[in-house]
C-alpha positions as CSV (number, residue, x, y, z in Angstrom):
1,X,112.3,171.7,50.2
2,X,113.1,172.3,46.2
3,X,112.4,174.9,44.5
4,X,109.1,177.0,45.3
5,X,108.5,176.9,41.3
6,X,108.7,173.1,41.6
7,X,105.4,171.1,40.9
8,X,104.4,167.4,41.2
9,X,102.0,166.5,38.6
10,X,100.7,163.0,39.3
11,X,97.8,161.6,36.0
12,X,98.3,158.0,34.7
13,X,96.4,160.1,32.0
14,X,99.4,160.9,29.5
15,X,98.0,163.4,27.5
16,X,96.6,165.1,30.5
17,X,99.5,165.3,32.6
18,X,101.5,166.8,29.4
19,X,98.8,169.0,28.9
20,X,98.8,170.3,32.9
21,X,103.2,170.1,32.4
22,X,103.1,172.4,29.5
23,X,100.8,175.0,31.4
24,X,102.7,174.6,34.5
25,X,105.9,175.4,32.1
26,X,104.6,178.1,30.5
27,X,103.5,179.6,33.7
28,X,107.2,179.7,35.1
29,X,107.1,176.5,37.1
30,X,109.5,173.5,36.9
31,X,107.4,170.5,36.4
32,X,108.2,167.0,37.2
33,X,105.1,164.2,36.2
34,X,104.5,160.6,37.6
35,X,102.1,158.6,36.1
36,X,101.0,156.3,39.2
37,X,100.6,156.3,42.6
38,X,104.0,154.9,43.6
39,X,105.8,156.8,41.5
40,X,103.8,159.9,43.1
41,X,104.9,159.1,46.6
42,X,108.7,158.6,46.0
43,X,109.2,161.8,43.6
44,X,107.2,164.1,46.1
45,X,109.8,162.4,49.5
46,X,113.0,163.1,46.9
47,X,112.5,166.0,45.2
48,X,109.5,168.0,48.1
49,X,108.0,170.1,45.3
50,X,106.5,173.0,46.2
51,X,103.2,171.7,45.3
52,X,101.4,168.8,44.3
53,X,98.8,168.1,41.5
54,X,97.0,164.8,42.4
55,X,94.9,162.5,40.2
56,X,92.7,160.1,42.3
57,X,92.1,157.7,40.3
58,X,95.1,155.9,39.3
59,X,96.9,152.4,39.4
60,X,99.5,150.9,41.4
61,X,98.3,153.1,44.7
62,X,95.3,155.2,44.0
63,X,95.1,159.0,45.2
64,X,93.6,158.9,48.2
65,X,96.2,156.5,49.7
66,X,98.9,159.1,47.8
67,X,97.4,161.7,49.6
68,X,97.0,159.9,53.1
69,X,100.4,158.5,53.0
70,X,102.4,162.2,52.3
71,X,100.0,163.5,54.9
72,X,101.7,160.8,57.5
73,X,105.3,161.7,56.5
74,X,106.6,164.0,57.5
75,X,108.8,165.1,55.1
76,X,105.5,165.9,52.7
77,X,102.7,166.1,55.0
78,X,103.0,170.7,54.4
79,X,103.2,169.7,51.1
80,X,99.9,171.8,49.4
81,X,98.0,169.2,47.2
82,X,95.4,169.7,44.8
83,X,93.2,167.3,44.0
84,X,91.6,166.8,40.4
85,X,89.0,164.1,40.4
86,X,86.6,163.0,37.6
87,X,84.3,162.2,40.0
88,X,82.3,164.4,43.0
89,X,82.0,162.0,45.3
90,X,85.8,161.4,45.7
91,X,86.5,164.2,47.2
92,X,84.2,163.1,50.5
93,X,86.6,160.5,51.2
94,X,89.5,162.9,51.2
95,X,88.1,166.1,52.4
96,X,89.0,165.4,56.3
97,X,92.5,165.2,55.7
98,X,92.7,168.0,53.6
99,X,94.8,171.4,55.0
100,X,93.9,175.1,54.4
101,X,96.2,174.8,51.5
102,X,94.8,171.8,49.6
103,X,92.0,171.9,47.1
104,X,90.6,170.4,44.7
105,X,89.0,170.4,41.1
106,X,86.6,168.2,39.1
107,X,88.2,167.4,35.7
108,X,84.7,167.9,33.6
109,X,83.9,171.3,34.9
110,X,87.3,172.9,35.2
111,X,89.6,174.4,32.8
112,X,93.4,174.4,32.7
113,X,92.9,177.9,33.5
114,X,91.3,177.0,36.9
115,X,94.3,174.6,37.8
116,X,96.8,177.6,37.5
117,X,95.1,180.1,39.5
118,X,94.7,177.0,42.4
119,X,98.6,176.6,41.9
120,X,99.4,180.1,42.2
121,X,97.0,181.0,45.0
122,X,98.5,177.6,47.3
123,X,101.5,178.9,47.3
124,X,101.0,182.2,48.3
């Protein structure tokens, strides 16, 4: 596994996947960003970050096929993920193969704040 300061953040957003990097940086962690799906899936099985920061809805592969496809390998299925979703009703289709360590966030109502103590509190 790399580093356990080492986080995936996955956006197609650009400005919000800076914004999340720069936290994430200030914070202490090293911060790698994809901006799609596929680009998701192949830096979390090269690098296994310690964590994983997931859009859903994104192009090439969206985030629920991400997340169901690093749950089926098993070189990223321990991998925590947290989900941050625009929408509520997302999270329903995701929610059964979710861990103990995985959780997510709704994008209107939470603060860059919130996405920081999630980070810190998975990988305790």
């Amino acid at each position: 596994m790399a580093d356990e300061k080492t986080i995936l953040v996955v956006d197609d957003d650009l400005t919000l996947r800076e914004m999340y990097e720069e936290r994430l940086k200030q914070e202490g962690y090293i911060v790698i960003g994809a901006a799609d799906g596929e680009e998701a899936i192949s830096k979390a099985q090269d690098q296994l970050p310690a964590l994983i920061i997931l859009d859903i809805m994104m192009p090439k592969i969206n985030g629920i096929d991400v997340f169901k496809q690093l749950r089926a390998d098993e070189k990223t299925k321990g991998i925590p993920i947290v989900i941050l979703t625009a929408l509520v009703q997302e999270i329903d289709k995701v929610k059964e193969l979710m861990t103990d360590r995985d959780s997510y966030l709704i994008k209107s109502q939470d603060m860059p704040k919130t996405v920081i103590e999630k980070v810190t509190a998975a990988l305790k």
